[in-house]
N, CA, C and O atoms as CSV, one atom per row, in Angstrom:
chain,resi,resn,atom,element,x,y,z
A,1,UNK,N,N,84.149,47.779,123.937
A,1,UNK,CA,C,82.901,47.497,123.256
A,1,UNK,C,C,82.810,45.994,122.963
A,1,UNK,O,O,83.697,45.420,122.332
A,2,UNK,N,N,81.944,45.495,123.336
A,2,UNK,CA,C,81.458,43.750,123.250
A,2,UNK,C,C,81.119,43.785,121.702
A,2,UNK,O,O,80.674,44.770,121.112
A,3,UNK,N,N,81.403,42.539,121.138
A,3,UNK,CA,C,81.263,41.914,119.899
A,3,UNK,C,C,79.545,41.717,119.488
A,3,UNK,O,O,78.698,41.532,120.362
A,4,UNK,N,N,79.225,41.792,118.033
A,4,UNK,CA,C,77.755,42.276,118.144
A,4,UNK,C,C,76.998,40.708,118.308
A,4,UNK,O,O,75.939,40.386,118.847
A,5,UNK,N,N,77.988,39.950,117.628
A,5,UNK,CA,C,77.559,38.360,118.174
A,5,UNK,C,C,77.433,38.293,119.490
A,5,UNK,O,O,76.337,37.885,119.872
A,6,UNK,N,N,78.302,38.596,120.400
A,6,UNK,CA,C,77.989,38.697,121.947
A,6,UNK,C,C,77.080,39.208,122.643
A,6,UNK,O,O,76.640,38.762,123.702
A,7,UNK,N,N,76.528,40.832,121.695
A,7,UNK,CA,C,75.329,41.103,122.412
A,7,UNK,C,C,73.919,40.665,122.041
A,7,UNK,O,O,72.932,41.137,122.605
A,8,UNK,N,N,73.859,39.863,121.195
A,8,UNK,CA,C,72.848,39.072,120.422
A,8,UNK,C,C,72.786,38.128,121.034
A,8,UNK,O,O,71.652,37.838,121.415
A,9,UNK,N,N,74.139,37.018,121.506
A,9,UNK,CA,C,73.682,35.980,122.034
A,9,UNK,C,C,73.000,36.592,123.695
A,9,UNK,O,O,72.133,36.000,124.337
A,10,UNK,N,N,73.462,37.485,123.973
A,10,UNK,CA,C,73.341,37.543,125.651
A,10,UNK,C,C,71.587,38.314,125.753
A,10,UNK,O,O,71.000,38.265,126.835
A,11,UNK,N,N,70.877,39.017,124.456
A,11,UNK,CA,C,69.735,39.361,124.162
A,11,UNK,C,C,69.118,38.262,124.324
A,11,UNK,O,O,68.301,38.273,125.245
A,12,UNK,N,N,69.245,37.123,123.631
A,12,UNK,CA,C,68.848,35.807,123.141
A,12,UNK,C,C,68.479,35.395,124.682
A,12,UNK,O,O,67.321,35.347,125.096
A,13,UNK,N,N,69.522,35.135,125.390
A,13,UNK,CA,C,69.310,34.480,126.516
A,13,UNK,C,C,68.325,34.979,127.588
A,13,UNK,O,O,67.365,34.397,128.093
A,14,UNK,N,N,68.887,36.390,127.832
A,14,UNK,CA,C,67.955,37.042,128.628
A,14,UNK,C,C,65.961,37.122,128.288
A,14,UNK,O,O,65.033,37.074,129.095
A,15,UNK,N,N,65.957,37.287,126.438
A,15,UNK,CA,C,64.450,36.996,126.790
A,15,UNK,C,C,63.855,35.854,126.835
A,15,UNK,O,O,62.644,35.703,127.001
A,16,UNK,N,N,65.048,34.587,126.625
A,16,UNK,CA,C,64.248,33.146,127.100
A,16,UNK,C,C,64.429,33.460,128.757
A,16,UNK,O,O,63.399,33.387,129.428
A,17,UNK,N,N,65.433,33.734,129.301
A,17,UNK,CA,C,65.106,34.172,130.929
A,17,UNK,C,C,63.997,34.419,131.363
A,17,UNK,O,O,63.305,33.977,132.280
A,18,UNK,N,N,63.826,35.667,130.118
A,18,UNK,CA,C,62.389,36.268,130.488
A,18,UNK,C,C,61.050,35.557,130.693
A,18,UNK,O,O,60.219,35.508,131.600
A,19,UNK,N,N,61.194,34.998,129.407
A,19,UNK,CA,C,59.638,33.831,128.946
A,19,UNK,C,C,60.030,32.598,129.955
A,19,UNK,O,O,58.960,32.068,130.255
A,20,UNK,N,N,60.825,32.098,130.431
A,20,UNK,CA,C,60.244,31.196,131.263
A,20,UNK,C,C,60.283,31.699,133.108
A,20,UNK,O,O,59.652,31.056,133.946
A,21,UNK,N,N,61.141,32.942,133.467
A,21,UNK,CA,C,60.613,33.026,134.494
A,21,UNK,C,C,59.374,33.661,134.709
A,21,UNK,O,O,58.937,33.598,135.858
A,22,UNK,N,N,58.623,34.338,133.747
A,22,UNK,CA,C,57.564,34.957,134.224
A,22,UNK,C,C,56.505,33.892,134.183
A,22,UNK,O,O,55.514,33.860,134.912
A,23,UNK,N,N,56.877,32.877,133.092
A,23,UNK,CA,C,55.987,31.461,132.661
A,23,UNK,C,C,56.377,30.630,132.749
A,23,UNK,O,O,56.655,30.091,131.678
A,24,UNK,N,N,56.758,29.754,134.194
A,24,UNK,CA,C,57.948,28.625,134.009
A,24,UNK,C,C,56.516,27.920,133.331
A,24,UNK,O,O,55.304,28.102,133.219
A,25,UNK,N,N,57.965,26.694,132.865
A,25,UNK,CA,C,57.237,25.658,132.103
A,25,UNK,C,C,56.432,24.611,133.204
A,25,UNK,O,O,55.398,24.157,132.714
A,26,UNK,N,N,56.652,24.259,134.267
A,26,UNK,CA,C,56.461,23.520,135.589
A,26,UNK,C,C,55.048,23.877,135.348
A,26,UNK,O,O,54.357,22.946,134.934
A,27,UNK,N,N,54.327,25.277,135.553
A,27,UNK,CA,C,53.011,25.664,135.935
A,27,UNK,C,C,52.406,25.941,134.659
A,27,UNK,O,O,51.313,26.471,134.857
A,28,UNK,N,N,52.638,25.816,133.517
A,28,UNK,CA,C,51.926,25.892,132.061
A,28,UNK,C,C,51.398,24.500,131.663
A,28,UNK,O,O,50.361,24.149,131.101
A,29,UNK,N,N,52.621,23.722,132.216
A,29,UNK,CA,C,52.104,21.918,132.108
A,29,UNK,C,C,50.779,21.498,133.446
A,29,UNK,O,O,50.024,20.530,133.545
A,30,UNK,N,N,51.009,22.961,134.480
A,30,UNK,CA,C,49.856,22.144,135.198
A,30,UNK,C,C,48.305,22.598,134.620
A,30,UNK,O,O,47.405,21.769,134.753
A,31,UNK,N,N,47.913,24.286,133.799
A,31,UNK,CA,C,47.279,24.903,133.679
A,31,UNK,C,C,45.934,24.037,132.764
A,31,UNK,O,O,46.481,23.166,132.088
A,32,UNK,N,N,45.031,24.023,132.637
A,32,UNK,CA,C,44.280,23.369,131.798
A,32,UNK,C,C,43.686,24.566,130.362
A,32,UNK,O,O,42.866,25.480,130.458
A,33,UNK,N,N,44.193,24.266,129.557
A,33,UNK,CA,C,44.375,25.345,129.058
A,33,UNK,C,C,42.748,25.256,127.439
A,33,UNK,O,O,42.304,24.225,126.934
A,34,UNK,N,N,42.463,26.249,127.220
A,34,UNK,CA,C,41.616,26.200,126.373
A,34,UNK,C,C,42.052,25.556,124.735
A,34,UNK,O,O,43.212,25.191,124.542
A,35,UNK,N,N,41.088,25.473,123.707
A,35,UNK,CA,C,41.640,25.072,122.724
A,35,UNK,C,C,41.886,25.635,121.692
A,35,UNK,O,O,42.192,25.011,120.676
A,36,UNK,N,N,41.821,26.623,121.733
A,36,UNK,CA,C,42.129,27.996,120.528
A,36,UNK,C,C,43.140,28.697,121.161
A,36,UNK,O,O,43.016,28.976,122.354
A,37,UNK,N,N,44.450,29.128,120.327
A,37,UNK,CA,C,45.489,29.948,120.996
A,37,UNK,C,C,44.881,31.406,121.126
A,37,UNK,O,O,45.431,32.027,122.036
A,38,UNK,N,N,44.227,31.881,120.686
A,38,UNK,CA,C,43.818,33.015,120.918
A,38,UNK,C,C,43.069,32.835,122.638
A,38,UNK,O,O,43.260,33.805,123.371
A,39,UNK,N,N,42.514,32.020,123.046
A,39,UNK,CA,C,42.188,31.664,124.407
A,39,UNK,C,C,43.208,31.291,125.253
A,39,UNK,O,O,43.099,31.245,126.478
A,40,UNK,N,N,44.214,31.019,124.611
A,40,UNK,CA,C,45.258,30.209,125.757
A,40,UNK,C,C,46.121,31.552,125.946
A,40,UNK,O,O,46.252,31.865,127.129
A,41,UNK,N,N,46.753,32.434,124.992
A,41,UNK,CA,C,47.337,33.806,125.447
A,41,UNK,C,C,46.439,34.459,126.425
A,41,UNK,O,O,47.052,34.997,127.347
A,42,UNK,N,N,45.002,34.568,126.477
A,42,UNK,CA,C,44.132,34.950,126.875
A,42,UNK,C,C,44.890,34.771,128.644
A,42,UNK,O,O,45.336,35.521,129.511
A,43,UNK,N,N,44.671,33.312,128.442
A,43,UNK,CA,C,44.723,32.861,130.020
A,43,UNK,C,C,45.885,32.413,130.213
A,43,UNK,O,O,46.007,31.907,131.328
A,44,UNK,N,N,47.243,32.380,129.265
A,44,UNK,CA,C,48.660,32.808,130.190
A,44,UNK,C,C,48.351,34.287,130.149
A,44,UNK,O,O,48.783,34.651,131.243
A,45,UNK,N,N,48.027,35.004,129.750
A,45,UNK,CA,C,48.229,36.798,129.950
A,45,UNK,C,C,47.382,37.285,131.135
A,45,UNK,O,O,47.323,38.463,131.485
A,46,UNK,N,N,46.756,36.305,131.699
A,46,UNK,CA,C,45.820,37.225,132.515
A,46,UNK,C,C,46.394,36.109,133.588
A,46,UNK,O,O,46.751,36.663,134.627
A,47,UNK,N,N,46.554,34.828,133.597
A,47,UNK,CA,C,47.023,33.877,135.073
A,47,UNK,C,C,48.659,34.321,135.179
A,47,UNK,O,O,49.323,33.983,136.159
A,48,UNK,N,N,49.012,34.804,134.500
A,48,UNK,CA,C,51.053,35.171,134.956
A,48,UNK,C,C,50.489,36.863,134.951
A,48,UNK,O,O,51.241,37.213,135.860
A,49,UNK,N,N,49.815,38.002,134.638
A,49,UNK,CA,C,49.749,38.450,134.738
A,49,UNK,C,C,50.948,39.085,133.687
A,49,UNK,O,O,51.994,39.437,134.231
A,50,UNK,N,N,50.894,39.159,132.996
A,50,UNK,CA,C,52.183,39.388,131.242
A,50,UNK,C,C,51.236,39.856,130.130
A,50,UNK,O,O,50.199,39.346,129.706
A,51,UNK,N,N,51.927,41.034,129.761
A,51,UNK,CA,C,51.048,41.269,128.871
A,51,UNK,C,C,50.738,40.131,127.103
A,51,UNK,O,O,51.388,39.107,126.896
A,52,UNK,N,N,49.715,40.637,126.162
A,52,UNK,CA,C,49.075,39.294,125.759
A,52,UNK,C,C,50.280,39.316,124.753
A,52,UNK,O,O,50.170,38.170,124.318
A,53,UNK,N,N,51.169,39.758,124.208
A,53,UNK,CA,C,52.155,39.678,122.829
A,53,UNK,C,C,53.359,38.736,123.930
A,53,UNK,O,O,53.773,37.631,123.579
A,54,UNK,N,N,53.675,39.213,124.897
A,54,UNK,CA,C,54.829,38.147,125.646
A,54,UNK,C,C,54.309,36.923,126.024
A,54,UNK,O,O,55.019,35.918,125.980
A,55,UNK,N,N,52.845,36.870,126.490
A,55,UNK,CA,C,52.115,35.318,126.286
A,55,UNK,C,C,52.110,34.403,124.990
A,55,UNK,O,O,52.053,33.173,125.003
A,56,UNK,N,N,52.193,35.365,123.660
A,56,UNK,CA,C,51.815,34.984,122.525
A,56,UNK,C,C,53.487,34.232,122.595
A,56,UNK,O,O,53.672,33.028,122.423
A,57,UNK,N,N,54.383,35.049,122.829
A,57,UNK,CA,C,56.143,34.800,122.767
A,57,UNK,C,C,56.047,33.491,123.182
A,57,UNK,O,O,56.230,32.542,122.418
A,58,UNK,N,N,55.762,33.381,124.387
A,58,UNK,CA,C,56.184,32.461,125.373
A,58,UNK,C,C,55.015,31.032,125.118
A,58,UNK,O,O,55.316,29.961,125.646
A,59,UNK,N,N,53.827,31.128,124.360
A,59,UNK,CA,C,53.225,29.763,123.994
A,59,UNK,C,C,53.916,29.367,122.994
A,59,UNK,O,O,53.933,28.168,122.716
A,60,UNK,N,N,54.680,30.361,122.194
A,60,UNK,CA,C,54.863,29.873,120.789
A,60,UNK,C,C,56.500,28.982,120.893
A,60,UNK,O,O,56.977,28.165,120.105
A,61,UNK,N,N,57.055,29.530,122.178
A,61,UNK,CA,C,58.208,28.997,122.314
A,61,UNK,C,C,57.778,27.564,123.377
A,61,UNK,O,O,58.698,26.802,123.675
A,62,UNK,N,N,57.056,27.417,123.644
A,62,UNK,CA,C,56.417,26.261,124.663
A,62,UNK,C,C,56.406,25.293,123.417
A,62,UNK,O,O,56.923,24.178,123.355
A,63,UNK,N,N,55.773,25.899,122.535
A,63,UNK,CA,C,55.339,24.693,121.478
A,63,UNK,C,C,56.231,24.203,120.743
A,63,UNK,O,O,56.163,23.058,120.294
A,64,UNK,N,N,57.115,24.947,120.540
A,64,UNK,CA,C,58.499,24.556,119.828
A,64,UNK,C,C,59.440,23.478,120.517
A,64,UNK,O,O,60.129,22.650,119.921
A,65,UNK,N,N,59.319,23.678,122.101
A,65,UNK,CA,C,60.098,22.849,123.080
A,65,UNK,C,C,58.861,21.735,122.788
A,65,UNK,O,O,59.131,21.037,121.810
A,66,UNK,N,N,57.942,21.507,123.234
A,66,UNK,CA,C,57.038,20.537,122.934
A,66,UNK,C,C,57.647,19.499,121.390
A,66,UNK,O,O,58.275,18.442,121.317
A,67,UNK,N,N,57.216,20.219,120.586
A,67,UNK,CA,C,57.884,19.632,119.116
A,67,UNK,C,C,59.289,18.720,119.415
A,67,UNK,O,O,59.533,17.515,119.343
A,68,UNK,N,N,59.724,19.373,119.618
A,68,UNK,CA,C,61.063,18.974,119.874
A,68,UNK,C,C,61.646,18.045,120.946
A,68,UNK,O,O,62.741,17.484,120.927
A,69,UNK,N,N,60.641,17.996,121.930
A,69,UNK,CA,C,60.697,16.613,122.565
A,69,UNK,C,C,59.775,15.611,122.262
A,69,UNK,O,O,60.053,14.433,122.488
A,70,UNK,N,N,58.645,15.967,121.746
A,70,UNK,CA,C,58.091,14.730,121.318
A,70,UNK,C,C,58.822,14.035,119.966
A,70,UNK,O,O,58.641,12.873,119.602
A,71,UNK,N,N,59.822,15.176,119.214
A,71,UNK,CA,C,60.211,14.274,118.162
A,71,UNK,C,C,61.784,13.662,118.778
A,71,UNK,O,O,62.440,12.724,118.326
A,72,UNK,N,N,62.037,14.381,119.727
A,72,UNK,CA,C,63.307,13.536,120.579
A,72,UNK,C,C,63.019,12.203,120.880
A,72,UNK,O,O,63.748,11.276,120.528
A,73,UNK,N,N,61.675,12.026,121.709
A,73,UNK,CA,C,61.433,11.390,122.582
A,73,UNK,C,C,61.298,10.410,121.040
A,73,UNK,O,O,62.310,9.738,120.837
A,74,UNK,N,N,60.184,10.266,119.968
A,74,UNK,CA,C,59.901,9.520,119.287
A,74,UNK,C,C,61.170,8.549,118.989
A,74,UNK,O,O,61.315,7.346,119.208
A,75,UNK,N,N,62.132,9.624,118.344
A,75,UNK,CA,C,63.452,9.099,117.541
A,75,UNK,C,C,64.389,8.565,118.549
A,75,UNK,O,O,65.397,8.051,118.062
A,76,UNK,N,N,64.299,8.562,119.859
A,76,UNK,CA,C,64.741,7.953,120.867
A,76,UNK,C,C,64.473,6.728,121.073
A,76,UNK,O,O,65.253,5.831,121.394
A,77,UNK,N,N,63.003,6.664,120.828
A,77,UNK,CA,C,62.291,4.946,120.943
A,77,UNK,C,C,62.457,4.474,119.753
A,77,UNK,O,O,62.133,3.287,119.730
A,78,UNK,N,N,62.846,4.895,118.659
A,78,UNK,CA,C,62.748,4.678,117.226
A,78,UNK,C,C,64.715,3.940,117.071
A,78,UNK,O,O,65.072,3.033,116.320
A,79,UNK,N,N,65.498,4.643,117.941
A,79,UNK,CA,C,66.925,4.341,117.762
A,79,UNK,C,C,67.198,3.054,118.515
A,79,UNK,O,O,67.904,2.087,118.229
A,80,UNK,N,N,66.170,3.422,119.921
A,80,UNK,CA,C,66.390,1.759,120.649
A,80,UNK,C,C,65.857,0.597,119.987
A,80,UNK,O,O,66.365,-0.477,120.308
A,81,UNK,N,N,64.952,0.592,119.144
A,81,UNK,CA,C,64.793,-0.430,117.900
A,81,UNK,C,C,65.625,-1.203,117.350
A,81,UNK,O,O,66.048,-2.353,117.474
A,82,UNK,N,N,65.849,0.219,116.333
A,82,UNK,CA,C,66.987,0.123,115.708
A,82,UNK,C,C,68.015,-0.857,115.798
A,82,UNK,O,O,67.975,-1.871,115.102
A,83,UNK,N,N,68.810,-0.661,116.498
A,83,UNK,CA,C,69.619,-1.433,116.838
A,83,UNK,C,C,69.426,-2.823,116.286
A,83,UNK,O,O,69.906,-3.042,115.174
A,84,UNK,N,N,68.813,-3.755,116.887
A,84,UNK,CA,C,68.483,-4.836,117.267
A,84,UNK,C,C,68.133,-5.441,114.997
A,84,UNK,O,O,68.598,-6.343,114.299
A,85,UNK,N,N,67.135,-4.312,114.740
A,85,UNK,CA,C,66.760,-4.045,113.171
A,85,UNK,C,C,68.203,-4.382,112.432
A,85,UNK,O,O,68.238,-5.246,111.555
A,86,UNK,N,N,68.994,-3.900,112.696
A,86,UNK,CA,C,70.208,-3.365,112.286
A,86,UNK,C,C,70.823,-4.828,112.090
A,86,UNK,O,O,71.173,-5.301,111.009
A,87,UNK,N,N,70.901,-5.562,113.546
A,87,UNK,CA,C,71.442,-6.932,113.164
A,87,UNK,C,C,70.838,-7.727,112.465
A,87,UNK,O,O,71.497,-8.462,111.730
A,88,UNK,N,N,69.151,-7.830,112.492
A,88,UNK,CA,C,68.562,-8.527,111.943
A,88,UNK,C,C,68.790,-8.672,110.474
A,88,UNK,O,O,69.338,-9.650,109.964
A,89,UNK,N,N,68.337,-7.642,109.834
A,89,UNK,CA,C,68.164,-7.233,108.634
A,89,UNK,C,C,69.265,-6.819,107.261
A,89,UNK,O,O,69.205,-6.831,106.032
A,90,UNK,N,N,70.216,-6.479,108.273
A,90,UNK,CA,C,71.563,-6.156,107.315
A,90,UNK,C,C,71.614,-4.508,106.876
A,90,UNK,O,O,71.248,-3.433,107.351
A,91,UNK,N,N,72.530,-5.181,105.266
A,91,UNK,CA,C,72.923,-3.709,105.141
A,91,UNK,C,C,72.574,-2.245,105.283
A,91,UNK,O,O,73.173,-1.350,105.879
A,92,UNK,N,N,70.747,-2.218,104.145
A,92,UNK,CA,C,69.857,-1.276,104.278
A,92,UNK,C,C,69.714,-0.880,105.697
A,92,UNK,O,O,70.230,0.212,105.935
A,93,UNK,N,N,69.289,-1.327,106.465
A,93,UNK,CA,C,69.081,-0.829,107.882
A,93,UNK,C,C,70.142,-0.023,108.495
A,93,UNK,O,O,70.061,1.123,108.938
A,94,UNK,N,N,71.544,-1.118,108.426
A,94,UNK,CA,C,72.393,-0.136,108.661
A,94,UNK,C,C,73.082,0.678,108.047
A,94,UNK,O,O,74.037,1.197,108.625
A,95,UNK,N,N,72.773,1.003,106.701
A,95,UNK,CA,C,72.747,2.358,106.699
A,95,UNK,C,C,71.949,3.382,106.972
A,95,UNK,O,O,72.337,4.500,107.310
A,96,UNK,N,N,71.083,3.114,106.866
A,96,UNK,CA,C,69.684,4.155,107.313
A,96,UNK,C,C,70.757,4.581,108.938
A,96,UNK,O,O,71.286,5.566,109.451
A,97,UNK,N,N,70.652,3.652,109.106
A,97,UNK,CA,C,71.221,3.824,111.375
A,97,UNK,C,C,72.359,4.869,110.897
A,97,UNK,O,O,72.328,6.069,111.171
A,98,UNK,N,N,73.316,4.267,110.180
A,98,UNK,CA,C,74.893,5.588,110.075
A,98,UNK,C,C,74.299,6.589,109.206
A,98,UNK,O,O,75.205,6.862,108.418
A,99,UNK,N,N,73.262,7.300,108.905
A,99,UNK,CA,C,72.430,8.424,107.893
A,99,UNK,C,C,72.326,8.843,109.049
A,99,UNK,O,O,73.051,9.808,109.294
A,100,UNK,N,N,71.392,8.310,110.250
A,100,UNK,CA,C,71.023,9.193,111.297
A,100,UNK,C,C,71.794,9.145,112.184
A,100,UNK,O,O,71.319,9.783,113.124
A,101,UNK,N,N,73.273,8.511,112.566
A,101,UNK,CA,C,74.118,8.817,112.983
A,101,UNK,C,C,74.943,10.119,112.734
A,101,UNK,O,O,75.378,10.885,113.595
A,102,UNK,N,N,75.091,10.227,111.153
A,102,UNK,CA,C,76.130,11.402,110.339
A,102,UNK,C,C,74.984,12.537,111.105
A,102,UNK,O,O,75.331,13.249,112.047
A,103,UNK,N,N,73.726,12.552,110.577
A,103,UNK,CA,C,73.052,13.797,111.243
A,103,UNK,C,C,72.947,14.564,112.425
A,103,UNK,O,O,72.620,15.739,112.592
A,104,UNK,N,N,73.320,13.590,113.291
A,104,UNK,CA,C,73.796,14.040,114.832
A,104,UNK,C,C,75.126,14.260,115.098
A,104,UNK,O,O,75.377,15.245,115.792
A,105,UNK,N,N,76.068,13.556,114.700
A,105,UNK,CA,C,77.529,14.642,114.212
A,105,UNK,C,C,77.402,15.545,113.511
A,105,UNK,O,O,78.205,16.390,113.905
A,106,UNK,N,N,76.625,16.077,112.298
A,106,UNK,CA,C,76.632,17.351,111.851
A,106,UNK,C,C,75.775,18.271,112.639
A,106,UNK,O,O,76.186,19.430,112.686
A,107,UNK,N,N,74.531,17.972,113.348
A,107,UNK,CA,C,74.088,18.860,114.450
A,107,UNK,C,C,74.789,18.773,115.132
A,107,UNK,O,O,73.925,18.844,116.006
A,108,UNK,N,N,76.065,18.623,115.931
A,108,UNK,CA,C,76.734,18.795,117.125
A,108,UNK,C,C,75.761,18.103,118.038
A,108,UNK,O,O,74.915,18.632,118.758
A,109,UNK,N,N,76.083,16.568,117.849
A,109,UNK,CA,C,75.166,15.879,118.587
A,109,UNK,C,C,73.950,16.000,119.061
A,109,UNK,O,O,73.492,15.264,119.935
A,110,UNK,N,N,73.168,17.195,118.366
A,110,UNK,CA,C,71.761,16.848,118.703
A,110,UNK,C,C,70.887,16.843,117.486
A,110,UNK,O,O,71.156,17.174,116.332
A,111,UNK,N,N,69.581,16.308,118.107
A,111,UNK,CA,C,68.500,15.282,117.228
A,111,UNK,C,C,67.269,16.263,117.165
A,111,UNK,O,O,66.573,16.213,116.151
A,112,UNK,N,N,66.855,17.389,118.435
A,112,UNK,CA,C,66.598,17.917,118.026
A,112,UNK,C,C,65.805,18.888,117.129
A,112,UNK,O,O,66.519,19.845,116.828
A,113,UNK,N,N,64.782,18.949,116.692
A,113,UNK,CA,C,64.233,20.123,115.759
A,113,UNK,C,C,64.748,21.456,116.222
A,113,UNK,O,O,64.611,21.894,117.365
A,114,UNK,N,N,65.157,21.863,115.547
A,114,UNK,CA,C,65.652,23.315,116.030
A,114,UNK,C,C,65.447,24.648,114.805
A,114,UNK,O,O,65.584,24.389,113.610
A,115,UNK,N,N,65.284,25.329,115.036
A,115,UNK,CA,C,65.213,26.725,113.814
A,115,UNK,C,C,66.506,26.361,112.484
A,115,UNK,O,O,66.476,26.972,111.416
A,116,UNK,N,N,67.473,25.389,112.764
A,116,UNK,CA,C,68.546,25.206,111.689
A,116,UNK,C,C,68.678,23.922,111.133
A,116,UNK,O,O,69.704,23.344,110.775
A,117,UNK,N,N,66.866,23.347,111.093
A,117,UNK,CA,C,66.971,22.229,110.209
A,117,UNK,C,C,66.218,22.785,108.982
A,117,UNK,O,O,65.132,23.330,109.183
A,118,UNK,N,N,66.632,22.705,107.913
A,118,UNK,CA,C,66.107,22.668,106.571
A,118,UNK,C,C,64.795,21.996,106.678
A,118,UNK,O,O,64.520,21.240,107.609
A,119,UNK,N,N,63.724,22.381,105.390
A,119,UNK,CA,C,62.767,21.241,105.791
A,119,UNK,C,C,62.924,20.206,105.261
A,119,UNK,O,O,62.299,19.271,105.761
A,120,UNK,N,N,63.800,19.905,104.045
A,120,UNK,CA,C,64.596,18.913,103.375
A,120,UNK,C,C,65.083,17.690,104.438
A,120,UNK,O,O,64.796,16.493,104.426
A,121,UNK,N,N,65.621,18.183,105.022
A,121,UNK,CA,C,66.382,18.115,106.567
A,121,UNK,C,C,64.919,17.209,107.496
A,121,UNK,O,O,65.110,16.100,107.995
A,122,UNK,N,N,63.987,17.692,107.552
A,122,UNK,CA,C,62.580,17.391,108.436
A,122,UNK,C,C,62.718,16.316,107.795
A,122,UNK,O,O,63.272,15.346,108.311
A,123,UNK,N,N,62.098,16.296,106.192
A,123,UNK,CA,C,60.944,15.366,105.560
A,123,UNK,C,C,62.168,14.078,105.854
A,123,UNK,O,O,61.686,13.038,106.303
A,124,UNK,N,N,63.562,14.091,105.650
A,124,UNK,CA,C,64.587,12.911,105.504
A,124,UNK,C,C,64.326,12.315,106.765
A,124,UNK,O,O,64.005,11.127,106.762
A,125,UNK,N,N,64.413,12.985,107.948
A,125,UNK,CA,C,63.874,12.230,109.109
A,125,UNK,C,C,62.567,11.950,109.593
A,125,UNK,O,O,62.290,11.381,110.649
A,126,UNK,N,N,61.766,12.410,108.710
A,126,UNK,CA,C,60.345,11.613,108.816
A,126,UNK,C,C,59.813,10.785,108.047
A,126,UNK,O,O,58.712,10.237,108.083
A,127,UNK,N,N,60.958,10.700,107.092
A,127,UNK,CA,C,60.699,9.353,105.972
A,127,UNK,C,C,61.799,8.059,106.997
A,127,UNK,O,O,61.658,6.859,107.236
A,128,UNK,N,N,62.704,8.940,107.312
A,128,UNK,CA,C,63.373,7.396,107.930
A,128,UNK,C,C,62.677,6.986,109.594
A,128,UNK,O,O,63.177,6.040,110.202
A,129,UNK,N,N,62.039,7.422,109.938
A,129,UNK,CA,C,60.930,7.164,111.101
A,129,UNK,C,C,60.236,6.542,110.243
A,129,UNK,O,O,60.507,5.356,110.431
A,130,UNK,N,N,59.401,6.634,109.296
A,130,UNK,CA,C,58.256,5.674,108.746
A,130,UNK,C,C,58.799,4.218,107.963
A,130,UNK,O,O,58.225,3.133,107.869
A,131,UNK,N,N,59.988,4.611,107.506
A,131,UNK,CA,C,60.926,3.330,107.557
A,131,UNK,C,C,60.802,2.673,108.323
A,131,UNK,O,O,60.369,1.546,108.085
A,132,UNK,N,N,61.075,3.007,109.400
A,132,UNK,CA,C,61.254,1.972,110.575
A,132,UNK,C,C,60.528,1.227,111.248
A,132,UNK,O,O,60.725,0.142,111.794
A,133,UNK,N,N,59.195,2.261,111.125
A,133,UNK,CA,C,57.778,1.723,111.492
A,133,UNK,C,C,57.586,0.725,110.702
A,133,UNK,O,O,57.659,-0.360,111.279
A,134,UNK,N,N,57.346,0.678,109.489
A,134,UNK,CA,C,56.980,-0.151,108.453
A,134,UNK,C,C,58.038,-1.739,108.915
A,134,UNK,O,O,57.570,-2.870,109.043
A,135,UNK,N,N,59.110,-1.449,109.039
A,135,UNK,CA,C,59.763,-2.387,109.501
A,135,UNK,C,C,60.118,-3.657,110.659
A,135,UNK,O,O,60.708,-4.733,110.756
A,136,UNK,N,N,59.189,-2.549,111.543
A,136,UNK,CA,C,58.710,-3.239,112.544
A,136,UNK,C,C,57.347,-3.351,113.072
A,136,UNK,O,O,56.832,-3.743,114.119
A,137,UNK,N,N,57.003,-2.917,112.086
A,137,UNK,CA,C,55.262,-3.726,111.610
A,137,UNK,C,C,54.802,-5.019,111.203
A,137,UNK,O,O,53.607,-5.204,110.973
């Protein structure tokens, strides 16, 4: 008998299997899609041919990957800054830089939004993004 963590993670996997082979992401980025989600399940459920609750699954997990790279991508352009901030400016800066360093060693190196950030957790990295802005304003 498999461990119940084991059959949870291997559940886990199989219905992201699911949601992106019936919906790869490749052909959702090409789709032109309406502006109400109630229209956009509409037309992943009827263009993949999936019924409308696994469309509903599979936008809602689109949007989450979305989130999560646009706030990658942000804090990515926000770290290559950094740096440079860091020498300029001194101490404050670099600590702010080793704050969002410690946070990516305690995520197991990733940056990330994921279901296991606190929102405590959010607002700290969207106050130190507007830091930075301000800083290099």
């Amino acid at each position: 008998m498999l461990p119940a963590s084991l059959v949870q993670l291997q559940e886990a996997q199989a219905t992201n299997f699911a949601l992106h082979f019936c919906v790869p992401t490749f052909m959702l980025l090409e789709l032109e899609l309406p502006h109400t989600e109630k229209e956009i399940v509409y037309v992943l459920s009827e263009t993949f041919s999936v019924e409308p609750l696994f469309a509903k699954r599979r936008w809602d997990r689109f949007k989450e990957q979305w989130e999560s790279y646009r706030f990658y991508e942000a804090l990515f352009s926000h770290m290559q800054v950094a740096e440079p901030v860091v020498a300029a400016s001194g101490r404050d800066a670099e600590s702010d830089l080793s704050l969002l360093h410690e946070y990516a060693v305690a995520h197991e190196g990733s940056l990330f939004i994921d279901g296991r950030l606190t929102d405590e957790e959010q607002r700290e990295i969207i106050r130190y993004l507007q830091q930075m802005d301000q800083r290099n304003s």
